[in-house]
matplotlib code that plots the C-alpha trace (Angstrom):
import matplotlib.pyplot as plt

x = [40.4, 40.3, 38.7, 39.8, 39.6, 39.0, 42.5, 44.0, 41.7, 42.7, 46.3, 45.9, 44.0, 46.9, 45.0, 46.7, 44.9, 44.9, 44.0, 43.4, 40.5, 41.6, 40.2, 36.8, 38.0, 35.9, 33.4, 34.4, 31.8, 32.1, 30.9, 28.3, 27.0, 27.2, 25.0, 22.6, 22.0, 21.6, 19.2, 16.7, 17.4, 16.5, 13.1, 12.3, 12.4, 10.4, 7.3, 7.5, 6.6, 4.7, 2.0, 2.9, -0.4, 0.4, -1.5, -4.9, -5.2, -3.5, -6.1, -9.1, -11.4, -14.6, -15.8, -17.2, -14.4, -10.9, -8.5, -7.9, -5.3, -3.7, -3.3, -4.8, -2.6, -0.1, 2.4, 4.3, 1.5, 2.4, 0.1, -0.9, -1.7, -4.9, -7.6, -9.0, -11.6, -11.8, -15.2, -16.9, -18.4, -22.5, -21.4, -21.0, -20.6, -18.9, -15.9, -15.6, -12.3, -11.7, -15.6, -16.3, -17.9, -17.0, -19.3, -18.7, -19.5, -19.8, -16.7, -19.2, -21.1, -17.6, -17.3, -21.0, -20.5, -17.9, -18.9, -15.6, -14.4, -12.4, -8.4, -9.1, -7.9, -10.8, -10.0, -11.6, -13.8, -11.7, -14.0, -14.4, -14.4, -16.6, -15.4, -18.3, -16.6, -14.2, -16.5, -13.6, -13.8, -10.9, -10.2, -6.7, -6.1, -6.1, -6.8, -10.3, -11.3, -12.9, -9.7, -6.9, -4.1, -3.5, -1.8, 0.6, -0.6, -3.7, -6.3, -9.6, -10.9, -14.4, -16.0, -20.0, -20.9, -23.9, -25.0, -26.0, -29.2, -30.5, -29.5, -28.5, -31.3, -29.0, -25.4, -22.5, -19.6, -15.4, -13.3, -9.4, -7.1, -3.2, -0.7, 0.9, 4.1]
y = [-49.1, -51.0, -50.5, -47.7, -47.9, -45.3, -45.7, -44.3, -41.5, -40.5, -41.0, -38.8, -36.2, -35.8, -37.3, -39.8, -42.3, -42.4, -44.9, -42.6, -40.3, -37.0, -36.9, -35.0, -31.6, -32.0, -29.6, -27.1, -27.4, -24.2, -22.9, -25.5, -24.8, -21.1, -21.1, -22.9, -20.8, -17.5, -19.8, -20.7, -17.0, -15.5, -18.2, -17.2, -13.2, -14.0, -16.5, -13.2, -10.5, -12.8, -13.2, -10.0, -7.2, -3.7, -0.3, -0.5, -4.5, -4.7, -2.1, -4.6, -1.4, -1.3, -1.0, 2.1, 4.2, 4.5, 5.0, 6.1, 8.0, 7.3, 3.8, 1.2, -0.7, 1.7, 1.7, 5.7, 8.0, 11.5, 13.2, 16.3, 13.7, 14.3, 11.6, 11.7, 9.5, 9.4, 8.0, 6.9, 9.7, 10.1, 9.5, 11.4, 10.8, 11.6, 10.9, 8.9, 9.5, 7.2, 6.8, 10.8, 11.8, 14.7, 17.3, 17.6, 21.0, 20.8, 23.4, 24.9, 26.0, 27.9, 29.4, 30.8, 32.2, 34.4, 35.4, 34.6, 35.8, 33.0, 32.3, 34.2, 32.7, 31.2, 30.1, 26.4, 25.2, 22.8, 19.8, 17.1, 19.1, 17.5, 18.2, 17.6, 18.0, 15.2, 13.6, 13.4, 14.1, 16.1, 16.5, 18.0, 18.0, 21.5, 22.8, 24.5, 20.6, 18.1, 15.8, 18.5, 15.7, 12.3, 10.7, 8.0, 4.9, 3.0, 5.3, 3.8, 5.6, 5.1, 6.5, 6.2, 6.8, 6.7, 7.8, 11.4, 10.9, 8.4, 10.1, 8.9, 6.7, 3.5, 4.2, 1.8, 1.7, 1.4, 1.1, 0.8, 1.8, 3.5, 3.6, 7.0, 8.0]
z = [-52.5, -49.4, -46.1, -43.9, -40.3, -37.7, -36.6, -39.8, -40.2, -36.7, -37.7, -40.4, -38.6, -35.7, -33.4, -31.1, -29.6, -26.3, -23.1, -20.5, -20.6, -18.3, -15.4, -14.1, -12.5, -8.8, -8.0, -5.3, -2.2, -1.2, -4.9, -5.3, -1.5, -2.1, -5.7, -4.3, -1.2, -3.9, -6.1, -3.0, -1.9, -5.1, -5.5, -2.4, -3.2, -6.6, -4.3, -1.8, -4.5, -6.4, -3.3, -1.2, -0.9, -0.9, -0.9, -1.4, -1.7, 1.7, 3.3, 1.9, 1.6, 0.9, -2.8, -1.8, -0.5, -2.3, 0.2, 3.9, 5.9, 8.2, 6.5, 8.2, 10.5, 10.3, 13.3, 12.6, 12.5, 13.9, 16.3, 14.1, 11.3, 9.4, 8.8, 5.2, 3.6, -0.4, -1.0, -4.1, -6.4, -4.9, -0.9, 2.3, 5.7, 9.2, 10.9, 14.3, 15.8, 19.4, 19.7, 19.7, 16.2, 14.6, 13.0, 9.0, 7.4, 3.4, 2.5, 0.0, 3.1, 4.5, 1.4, 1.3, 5.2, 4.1, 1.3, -0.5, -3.8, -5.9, -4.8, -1.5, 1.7, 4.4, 7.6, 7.8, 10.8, 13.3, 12.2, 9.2, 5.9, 3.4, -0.4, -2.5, -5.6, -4.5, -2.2, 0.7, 4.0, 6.0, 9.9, 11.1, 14.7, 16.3, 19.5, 18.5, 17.6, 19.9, 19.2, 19.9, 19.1, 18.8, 21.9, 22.1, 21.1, 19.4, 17.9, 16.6, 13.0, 11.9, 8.7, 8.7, 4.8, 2.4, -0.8, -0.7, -2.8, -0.1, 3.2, 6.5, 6.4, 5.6, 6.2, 5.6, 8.1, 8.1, 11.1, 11.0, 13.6, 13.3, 16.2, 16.8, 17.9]

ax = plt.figure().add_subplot(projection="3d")
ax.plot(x, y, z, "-o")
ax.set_aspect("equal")
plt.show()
């Protein structure tokens, strides 16, 4: 057998030889202009959630206390909003609403006065409500309270706290402030 070349195996296959490659189809620049825009949009999304803070690591609270209301910073509050302070299991404290603090009565206290029976419905004090079984503290705006409602604009919150065990001998502090509406 003699040599075979690459032209006769071609020729056998059906495949002509030819001396004009096709030509490249062009890219559109509308597409190619277009995709790119939705890639740098869509990297840009991903680098957004990847370093955004929300909820609690937004708020940068203090070890001690696990969340606030209204949330700090926040710019929609309504005016009969309540200000509540979840604290760390072992702590108390007071509320400080626009510089005027608030007296705190321990809810177990309320119950005591009126000597209620379980399930029955108390009328609360217009002041902070300390849960000790939560270790929260409540205040609602009324019109028995020494804030009756939150006016328009910035309002200044303050929680003094400190471990129940220890008293009010070395309290910590938080302030945040909430715009209402």
């Amino acid at each position: 057998m003699g040599t075979v070349t690459e032209a006769e195996i071609d020729a056998q296959d059906g495949v002509e030889e030819t001396s004009n490659p096709q030509p490249r189809k062009r890219i559109d620049k509308v597409t190619l202009a277009l995709s790119l825009a939705i890639a740098v949009g869509l990297v840009l999304i991903g680098r957004g959630l990847a370093v955004s803070l929300t909820g609690d690591d937004r708020a940068k609270l203090p070890d001690t206390i696990e969340s606030v209301e209204p949330y700090p910073e926040a710019v929609q509050v309504l005016s009969q909003s309540r200000v509540f302070v979840d604290l760390e299991t072992g702590y108390t404290g007071v509320l400080v609403i626009d510089g005027v603090e608030l007296p705190t009565i321990n809810i177990d206290d309320v119950a005591q006065q009126f000597d209620a029976e379980p399930g029955q419905q108390i009328d609360l004090p217009a002041t902070t409500i300390f849960e000790p079984g939560n270790f929260t503290l409540t205040f609602v705006p009324s019109d028995a309270a020494l804030v009756k409602k939150f006016d328009t604009g910035l309002h200044r919150a303050e929680v003094i706290y400190w471990k129940i065990v220890e008293g009010r001998q070395r309290p910590l502090s938080y302030t945040w402030t909430f715009n209402v509406i």
